[in-house]
N, C-alpha and C positions, 0 to 999 in steps of 0.2 A: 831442327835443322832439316832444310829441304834434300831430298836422293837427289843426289847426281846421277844424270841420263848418262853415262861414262862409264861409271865404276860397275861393272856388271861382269859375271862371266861368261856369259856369251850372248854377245849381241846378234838380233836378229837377222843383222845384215853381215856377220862376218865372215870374212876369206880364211885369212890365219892368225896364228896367235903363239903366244912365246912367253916365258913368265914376266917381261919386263913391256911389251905391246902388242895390242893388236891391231889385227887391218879390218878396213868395211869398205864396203862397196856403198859408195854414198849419192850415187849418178841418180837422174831423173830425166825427166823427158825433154827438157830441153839442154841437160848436160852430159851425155853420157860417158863418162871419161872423169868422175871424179871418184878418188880413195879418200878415203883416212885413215893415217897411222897414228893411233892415241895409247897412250900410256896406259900403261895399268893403275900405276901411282896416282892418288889424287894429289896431284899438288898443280898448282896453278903456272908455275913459272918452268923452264928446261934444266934455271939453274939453280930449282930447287930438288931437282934429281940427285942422286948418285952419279961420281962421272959417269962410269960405267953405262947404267942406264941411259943417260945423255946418249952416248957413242950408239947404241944398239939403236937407239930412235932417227936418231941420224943416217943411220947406216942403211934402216928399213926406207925413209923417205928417195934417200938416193937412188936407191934399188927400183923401190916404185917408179921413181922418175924415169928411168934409164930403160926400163921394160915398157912404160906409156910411150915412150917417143920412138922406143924401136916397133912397138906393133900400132900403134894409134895413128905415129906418126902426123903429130898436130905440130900446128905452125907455131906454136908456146905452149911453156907447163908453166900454172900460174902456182908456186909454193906461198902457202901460209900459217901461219899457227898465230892465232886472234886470241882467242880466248875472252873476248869481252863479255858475249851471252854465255859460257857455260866455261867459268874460270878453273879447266882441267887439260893439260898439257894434252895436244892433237895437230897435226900435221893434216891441210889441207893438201892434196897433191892433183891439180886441173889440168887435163887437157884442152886447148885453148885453139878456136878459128880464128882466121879474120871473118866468115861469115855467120858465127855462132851470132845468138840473138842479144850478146851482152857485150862483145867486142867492141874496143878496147876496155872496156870498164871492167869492176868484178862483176863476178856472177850476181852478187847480192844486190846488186843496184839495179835501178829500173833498165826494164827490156829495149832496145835499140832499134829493134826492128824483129820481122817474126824467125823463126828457127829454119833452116836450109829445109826441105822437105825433101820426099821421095827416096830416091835412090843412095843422096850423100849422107842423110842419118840414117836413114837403113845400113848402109857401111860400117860408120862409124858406130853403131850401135854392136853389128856383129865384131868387128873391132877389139871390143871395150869385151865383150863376152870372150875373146881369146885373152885380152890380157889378165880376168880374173881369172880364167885358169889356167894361167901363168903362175898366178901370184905365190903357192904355195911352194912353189920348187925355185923362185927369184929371191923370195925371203927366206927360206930355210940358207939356202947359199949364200946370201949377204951376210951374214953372222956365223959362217966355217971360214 
């Protein structure tokens, strides 16, 4: 049986963590403004969870969401949970431009044009650096 890059206790890239998820900071250079809230559970589906756990995963991506759009402040958050390449319950959470280099499309499909440069990802970069550390006192408080 192949590891799942998932099931881990602690990812290199992670913010916070909880016994039923954790968060990571999953941005890159031409994204920066992306989380994920992945399950601890390996299980492939949300409603192959516990309700319980469902709710807490939900309740983190909300949370995520609502902290990205108050300090990001992007003109869309793109929410996803795929699961096609690596079938273990995970919440995409995207800060989204109209002049990022994938607009309107996903991230994951070919580039549109090149990335804002200078000044507007430099922002947005520092930005993204306030909302992860944000993130440990936004999800501790989304589950009190």
């Amino acid at each position: 049986m192949q590891q799942c890059e998932l099931c881990t206790e602690r990812h290199p890239r992670e913010i916070w963590r909880c016994p039923q998820a954790y968060v990571i900071d999953a941005s890159d250079d031409d994204v920066p403004g992306f989380i994920r809230v992945i399950s601890t559970h390996h299980v492939a589906e949300m409603t192959d969870l516990a309700e319980e756990d469902a709710r807490v995963i939900l309740r983190l991506v909300l949370a995520v969401e609502g902290a990205m759009r108050r300090i990001m402040q992007p003109d869309k958050v793109n929410l996803a949970s795929l699961g096609n390449m690596v079938p273990h319950v995970h919440w995409h959470v995207i800060a989204r431009y109209r002049d990022d280099a994938f607009f309107p499309n996903p991230i994951w499909g070919p580039r549109l044009r090149a990335s804002p440069g200078g000044d507007v990802l430099a922002q947005r970069r520092a930005r993204f650096r306030e909302l992860i550390a944000s993130l440990p006192e936004v999800c501790t408080g989304a589950l009190q």
